[in-house]
N, C-alpha and C positions, 0 to 999 in steps of 0.2 A: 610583479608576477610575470613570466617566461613565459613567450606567446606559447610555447611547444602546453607550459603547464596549462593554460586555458585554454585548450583545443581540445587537451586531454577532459580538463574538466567538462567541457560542453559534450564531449561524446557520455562522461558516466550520466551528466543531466539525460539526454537523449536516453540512453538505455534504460533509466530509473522512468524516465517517462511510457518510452514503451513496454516495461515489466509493472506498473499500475494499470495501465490500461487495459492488458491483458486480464489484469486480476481483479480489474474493478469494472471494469466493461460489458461481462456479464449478465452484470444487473438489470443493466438496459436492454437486454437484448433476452429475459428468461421468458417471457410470453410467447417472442417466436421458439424458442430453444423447447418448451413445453409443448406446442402443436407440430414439430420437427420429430418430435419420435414418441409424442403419443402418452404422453405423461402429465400428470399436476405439476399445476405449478407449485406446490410445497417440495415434490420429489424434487423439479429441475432447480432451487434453491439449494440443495446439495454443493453444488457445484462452487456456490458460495461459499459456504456454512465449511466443507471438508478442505479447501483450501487454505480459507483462513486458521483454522483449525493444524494443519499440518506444519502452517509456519509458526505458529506459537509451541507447539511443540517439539518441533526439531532444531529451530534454531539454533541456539549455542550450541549444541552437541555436534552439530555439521557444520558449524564456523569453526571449534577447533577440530575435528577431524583435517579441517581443508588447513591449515593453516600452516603446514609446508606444501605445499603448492603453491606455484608460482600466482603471482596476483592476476596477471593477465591474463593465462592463462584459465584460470575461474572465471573471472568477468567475461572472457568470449567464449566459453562454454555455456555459462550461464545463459546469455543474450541468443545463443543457437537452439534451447533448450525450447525458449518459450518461445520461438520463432517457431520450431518444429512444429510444438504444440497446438499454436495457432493453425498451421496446416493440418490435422488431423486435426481438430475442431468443425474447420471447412468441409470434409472430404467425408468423416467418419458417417456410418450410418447406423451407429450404437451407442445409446448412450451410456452403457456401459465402459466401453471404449475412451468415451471423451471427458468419463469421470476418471477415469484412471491416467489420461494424461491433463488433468487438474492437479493429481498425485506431484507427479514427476518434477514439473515445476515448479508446483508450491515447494519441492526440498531444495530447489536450489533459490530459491526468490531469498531466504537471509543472509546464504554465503553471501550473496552478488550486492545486497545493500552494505555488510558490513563491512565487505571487503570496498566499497564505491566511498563509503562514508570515510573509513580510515584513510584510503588512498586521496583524497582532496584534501584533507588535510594534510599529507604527508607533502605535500606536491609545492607547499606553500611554507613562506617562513611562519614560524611560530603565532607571529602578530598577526597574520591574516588568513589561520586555517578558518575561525570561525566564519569570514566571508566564502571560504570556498565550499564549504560544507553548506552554507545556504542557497548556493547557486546548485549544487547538488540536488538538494530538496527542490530547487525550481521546478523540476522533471516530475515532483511529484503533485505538488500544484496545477501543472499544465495537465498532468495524467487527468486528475481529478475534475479542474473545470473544459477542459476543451477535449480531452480521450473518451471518457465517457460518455458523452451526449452525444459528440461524434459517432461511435461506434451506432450508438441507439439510432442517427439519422440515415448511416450508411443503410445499418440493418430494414429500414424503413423505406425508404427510398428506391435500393438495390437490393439485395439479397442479405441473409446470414452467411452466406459463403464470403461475401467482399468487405463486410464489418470483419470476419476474422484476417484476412490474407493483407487488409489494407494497413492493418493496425502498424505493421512493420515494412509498410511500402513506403513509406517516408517516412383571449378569454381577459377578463374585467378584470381577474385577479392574478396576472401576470407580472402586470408590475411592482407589487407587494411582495409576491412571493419572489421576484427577481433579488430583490433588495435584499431581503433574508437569507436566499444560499449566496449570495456575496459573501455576506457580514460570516455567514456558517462558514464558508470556507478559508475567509483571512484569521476568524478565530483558529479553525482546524489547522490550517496551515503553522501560524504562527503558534501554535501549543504543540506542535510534533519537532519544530524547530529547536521552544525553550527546556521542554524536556531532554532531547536529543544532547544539549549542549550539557545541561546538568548531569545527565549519565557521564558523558564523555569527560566531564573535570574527573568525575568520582572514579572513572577505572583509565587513566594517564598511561597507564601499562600493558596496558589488554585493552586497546582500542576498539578492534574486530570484536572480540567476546563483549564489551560491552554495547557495542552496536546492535550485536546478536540478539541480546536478551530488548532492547529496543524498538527491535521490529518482530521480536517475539511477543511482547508483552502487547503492542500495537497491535499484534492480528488475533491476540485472545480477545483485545477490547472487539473487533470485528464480529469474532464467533458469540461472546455474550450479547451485543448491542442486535444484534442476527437474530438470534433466540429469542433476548427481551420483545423486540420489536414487530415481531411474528407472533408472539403472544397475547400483546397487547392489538395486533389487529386481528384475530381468529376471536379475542374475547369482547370487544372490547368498541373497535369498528377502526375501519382506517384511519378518520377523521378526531380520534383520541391519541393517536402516536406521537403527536407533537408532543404529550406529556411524558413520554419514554425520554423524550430528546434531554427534555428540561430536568424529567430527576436523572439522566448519565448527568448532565452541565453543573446541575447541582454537588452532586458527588464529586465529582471532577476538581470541582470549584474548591468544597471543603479539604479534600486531599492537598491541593497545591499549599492552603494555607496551613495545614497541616504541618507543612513540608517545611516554608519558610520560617514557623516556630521553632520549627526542632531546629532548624541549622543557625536559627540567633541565641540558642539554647547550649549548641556546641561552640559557639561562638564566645558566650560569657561563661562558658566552663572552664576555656581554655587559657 
């Protein structure tokens, strides 16, 4: 690999890491976001719910829209978008305002992954796109365990104004539950990885579009898992949600092997 090509790859990691954190950083920070302008916390959940939402929905249809367009030139509009956004997050004094620039970048968070995912592969020979595409996803790993608890410490610590501005400036049962969002996270890591790869054999052609639908289908799992798991704590109690976790895992579970019958089924068909 061509140091030029892994400099390049370490900035889409970097960007993929600060476009999760953005979008998943939230989270940690909707309690103060709810006493910030006077609303439930179900309302400031929006913010969640209508993003994730926006990208399972637009995706493909704005990955090929974009798709004469230069690459670059998507990637650093994209990475400007949620940068903006982030600043009007800080500053805004509406939250109407800062739901509507949740909008904005949720339309461009699939161009910027499809067109990131495709482009590391492209950047590399044949034999080692799948390692560049995993170094890709590193960004979203780090978003996950180290962006968002960040954000929630900034916002704790310092203000809601320096959890958003920073993101892009660069008990007894702790340790059980430590072990568990480990193990949740290598699993989640690695199942966005092995999925990701099996889309990407299936559409060889349409790399970007198949990306599309990837990190589309990824952020409806978000809006359902959102809903489910909102449900089951309003009915139910917080301390029952781990059974939401276990029937997604379950389902999850039965689909994969679903999956690997039918294609030993195409397999001896053929």
């Amino acid at each position: 690999m061509k140091k030029s090509s892994s400099i390049f790859i370490l900035f889409l990691a970097l960007g993929v890491f600060g476009i999760i954190t953005t979008e998943m950083g939230i989270i940690g920070v909707l309690p103060q976001v709810a006493d910030r302008f006077h609303i439930s916390a179900s309302k400031a959940g929006w913010l969640v719910s209508i993003f994730a939402f926006i990208v399972a929905v637009s995706g493909p249809f704005l990955t090929l829209l974009a798709s004469g367009i230069n690459r670059k030139v998507i990637l650093l509009l994209a990475v400007l978008m949620f940068a903006v956004s982030n600043a009007v997050y800080a500053y805004t004094a509406h939250f109407s305002v800062m739901l509507a620039f949740r909008i904005i970048p949720a339309l461009c968070h699939p161009v910027f992954f499809s067109v990131a995912l495709a482009a590391a592969a492209r950047l590399v020979p044949a034999g080692q796109s799948g390692k560049a595409v995993t170094k890709v996803f590193s960004g979203i790993t780090a978003g996950f365990a180290f962006g968002v608890p960040f954000t929630s410490y900034l916002a704790d610590r310092l203000s809601l104004e320096a959890a958003y501005l920073l993101i892009y400036g660069f008990g007894t049962s702790f340790a059980p539950m430590a072990v568990l969002v480990f193990v949740w996270g290598a699993v989640h890591s690695g199942g966005l990885i092995v999925s990701q790869t099996w889309l990407t054999a299936e559409a060889k052609e349409a790399p970007e579009f198949g990306n599309s639908l990837f990190v589309s289908f990824s952020n409806l799992g978000i809006t359902i898992g959102t809903a489910a798991g909102g449900w089951f704590i309003s009915h139910l109690g917080i301390h029952q949600l781990m059974w939401c976790g276990i029937m997604f895992a379950l389902l999850a579970f039965g689909l994969i092997m679903g999956r690997l019958a039918w294609g030993k089924r195409l397999l001896a068909e053929a």
